[in-house]
Chimera marker file (.cmm) of the C-alpha trace (Angstrom):
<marker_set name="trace">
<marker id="1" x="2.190" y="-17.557" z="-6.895" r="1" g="1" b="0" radius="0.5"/>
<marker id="2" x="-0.438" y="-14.676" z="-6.260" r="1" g="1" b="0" radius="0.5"/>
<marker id="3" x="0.788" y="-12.526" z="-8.332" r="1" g="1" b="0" radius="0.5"/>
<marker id="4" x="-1.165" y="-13.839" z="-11.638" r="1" g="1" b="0" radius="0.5"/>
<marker id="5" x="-4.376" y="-14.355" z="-9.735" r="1" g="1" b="0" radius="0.5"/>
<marker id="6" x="-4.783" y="-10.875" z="-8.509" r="1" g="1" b="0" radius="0.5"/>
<marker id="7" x="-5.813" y="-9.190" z="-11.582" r="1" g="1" b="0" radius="0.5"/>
<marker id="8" x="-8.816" y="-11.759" z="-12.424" r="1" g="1" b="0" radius="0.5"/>
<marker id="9" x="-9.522" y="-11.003" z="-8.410" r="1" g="1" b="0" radius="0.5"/>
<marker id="10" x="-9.750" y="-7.353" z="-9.067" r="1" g="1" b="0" radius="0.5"/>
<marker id="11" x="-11.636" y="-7.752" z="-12.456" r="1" g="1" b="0" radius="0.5"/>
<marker id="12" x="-13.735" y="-10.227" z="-10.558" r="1" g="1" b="0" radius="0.5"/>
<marker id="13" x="-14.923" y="-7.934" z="-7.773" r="1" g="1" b="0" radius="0.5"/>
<marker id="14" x="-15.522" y="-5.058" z="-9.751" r="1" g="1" b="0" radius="0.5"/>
<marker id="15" x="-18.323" y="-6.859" z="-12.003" r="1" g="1" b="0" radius="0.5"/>
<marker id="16" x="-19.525" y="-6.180" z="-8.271" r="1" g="1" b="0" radius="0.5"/>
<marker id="17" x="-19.205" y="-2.182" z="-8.354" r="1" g="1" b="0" radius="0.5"/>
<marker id="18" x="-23.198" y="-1.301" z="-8.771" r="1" g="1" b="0" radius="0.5"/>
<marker id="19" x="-23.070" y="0.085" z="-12.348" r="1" g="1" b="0" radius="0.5"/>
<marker id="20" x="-24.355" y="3.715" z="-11.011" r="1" g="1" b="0" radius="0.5"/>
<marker id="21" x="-20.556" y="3.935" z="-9.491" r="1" g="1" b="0" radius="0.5"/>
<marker id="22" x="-18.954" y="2.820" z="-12.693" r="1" g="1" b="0" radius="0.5"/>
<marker id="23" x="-17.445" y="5.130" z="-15.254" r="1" g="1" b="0" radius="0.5"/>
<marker id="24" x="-16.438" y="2.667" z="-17.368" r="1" g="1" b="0" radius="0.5"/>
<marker id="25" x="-17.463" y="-1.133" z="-18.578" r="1" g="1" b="0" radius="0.5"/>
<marker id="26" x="-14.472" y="-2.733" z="-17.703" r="1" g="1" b="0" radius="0.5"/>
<marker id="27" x="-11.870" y="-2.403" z="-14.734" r="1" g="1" b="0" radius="0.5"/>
<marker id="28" x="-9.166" y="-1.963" z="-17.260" r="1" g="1" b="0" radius="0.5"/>
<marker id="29" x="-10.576" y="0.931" z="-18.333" r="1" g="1" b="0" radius="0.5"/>
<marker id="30" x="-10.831" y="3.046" z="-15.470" r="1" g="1" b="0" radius="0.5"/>
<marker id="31" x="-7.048" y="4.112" z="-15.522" r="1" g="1" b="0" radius="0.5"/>
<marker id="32" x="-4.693" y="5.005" z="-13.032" r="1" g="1" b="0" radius="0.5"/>
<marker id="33" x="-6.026" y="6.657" z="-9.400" r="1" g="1" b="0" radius="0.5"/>
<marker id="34" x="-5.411" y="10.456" z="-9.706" r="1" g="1" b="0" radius="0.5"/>
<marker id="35" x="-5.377" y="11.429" z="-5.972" r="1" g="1" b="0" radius="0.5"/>
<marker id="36" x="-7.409" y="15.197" z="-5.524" r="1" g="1" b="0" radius="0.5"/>
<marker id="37" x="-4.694" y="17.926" z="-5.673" r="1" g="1" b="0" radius="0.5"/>
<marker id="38" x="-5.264" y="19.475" z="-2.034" r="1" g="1" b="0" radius="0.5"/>
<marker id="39" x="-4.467" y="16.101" z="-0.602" r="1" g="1" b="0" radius="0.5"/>
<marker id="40" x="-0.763" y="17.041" z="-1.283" r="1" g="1" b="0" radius="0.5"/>
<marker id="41" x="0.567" y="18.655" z="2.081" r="1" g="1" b="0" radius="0.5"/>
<marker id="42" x="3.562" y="19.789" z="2.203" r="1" g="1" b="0" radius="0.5"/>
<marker id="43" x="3.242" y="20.266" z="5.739" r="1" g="1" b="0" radius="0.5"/>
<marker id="44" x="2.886" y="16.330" z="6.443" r="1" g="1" b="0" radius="0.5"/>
<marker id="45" x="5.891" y="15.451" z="4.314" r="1" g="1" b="0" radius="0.5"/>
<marker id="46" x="8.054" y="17.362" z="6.843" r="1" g="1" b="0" radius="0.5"/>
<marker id="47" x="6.035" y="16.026" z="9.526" r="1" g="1" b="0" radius="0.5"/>
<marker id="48" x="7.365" y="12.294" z="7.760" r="1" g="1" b="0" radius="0.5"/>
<marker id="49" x="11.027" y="13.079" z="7.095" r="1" g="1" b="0" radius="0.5"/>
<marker id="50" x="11.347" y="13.944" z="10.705" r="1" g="1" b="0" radius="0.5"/>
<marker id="51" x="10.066" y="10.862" z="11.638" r="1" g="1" b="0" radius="0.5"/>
<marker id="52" x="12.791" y="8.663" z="9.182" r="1" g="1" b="0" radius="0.5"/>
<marker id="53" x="15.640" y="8.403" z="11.374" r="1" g="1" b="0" radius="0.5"/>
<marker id="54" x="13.189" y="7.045" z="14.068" r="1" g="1" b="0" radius="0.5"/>
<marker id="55" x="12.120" y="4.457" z="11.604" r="1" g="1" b="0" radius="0.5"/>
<marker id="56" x="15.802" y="3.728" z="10.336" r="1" g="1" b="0" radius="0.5"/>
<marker id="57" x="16.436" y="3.392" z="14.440" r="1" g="1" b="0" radius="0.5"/>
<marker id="58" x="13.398" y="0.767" z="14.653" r="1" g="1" b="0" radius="0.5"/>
<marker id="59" x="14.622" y="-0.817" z="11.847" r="1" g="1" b="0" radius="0.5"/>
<marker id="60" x="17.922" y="-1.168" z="13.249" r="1" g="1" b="0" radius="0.5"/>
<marker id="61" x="17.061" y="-2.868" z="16.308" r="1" g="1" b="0" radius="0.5"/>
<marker id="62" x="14.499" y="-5.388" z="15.035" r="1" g="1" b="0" radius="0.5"/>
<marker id="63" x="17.707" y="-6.751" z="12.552" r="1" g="1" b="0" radius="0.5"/>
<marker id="64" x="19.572" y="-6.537" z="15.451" r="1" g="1" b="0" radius="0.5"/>
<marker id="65" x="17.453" y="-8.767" z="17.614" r="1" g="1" b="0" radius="0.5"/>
<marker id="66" x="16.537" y="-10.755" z="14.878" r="1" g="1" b="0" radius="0.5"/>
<marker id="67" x="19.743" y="-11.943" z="14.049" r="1" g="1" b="0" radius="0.5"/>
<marker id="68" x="20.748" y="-12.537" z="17.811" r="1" g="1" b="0" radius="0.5"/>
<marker id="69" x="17.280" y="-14.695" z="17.839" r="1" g="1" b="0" radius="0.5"/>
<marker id="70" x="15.516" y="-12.424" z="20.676" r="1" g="1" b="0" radius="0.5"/>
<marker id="71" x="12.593" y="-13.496" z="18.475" r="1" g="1" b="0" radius="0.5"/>
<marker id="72" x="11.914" y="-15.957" z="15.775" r="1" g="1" b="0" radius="0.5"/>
<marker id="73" x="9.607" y="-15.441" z="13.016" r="1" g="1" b="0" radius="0.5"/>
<marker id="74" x="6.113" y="-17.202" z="13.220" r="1" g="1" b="0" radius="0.5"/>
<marker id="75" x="5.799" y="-20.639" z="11.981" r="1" g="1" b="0" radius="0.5"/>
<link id1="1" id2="2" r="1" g="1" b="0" radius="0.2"/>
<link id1="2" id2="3" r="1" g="1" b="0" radius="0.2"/>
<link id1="3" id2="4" r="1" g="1" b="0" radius="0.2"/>
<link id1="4" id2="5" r="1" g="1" b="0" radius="0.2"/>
<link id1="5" id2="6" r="1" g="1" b="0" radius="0.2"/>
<link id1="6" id2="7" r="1" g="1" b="0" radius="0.2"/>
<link id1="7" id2="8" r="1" g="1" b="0" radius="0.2"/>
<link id1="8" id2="9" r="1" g="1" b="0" radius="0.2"/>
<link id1="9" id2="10" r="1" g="1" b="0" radius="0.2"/>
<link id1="10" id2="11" r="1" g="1" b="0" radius="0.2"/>
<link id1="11" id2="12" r="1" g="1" b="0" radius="0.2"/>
<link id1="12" id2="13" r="1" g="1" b="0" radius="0.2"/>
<link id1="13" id2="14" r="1" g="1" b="0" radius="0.2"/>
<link id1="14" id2="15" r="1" g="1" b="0" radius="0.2"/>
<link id1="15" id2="16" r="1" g="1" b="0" radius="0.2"/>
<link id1="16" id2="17" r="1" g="1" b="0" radius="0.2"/>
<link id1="17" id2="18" r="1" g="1" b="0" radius="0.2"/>
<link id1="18" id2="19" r="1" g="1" b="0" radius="0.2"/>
<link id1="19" id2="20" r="1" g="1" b="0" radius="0.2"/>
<link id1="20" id2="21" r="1" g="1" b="0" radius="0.2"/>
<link id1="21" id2="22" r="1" g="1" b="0" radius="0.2"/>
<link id1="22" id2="23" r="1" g="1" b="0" radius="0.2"/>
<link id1="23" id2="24" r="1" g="1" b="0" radius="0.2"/>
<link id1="24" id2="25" r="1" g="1" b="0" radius="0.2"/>
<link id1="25" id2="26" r="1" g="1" b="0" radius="0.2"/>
<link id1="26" id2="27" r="1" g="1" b="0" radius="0.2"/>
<link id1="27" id2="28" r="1" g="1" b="0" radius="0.2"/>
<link id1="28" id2="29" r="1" g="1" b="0" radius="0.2"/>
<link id1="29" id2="30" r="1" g="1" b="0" radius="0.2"/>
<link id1="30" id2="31" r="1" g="1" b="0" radius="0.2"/>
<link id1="31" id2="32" r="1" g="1" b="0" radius="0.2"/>
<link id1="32" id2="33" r="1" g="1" b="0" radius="0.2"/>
<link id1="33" id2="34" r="1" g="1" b="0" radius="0.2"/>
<link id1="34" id2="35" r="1" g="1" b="0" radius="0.2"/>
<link id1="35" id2="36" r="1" g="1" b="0" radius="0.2"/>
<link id1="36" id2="37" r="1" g="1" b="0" radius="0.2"/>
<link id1="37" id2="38" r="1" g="1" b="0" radius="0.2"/>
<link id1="38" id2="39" r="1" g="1" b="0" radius="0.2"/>
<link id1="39" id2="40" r="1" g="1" b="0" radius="0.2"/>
<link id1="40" id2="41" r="1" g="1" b="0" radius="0.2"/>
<link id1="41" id2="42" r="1" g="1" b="0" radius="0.2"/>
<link id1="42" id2="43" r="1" g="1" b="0" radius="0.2"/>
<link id1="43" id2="44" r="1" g="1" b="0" radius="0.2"/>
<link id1="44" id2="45" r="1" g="1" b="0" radius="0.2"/>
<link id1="45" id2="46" r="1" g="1" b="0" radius="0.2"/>
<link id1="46" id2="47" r="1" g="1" b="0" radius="0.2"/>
<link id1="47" id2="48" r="1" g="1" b="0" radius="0.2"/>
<link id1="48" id2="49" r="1" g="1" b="0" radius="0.2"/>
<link id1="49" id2="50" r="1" g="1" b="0" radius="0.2"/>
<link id1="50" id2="51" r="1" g="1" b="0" radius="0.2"/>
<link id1="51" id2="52" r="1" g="1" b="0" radius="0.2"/>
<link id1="52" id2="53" r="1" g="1" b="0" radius="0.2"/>
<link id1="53" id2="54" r="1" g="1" b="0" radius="0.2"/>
<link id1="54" id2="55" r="1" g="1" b="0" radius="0.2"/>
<link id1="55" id2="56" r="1" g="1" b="0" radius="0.2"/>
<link id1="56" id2="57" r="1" g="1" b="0" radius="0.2"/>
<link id1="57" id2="58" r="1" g="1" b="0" radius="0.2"/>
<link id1="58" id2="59" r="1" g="1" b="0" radius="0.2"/>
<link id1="59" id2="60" r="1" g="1" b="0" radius="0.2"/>
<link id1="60" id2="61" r="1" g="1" b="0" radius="0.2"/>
<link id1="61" id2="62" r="1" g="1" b="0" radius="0.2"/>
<link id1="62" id2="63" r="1" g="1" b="0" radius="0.2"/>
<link id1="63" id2="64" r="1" g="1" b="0" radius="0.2"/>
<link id1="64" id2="65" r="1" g="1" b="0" radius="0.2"/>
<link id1="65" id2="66" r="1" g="1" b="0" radius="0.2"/>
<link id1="66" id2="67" r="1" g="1" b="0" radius="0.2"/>
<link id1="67" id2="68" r="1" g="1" b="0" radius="0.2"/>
<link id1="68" id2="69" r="1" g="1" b="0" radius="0.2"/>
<link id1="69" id2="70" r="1" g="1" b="0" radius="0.2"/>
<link id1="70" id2="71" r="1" g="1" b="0" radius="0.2"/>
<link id1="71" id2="72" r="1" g="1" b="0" radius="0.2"/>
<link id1="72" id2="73" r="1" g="1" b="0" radius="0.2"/>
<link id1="73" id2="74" r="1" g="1" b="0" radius="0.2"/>
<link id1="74" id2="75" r="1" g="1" b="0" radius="0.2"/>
</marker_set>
């Protein structure tokens, strides 16, 4: 149901934006974020796959519990 809403929400607070920041008139202008080249570490992405199997493990065991109903979801 949000889904249409959030551009006009976006568009909205950007009229916001003082007009020193803005590079352009309107939001849909501005194009698609181009993150900075040096924030690409390859380090980090290592650092992250090693971390996956702990997350599939997590994962796992939340289903697992979940469908046993060690917890049920928040009315």
């Amino acid at each position: 149901m949000i889904y249409p809403l959030t551009p006009l929400y976006a568009e909205e607070a950007f009229h916001y934006v003082p007009s020193i920041l803005k590079e352009q008139d309107a939001l849909y202008k501005v194009g698609w974020f181009q993150p900075k080249s040096h924030w690409f570490r390859e380090d980090l992405h290592e650092d992250m796959q090693a971390l996956e199997p702990l997350k599939d493990t997590a994962l796992r065991l939340l289903e697992s519990a979940r469908k046993r109903q060690y917890f049920l979801p928040s009315a």
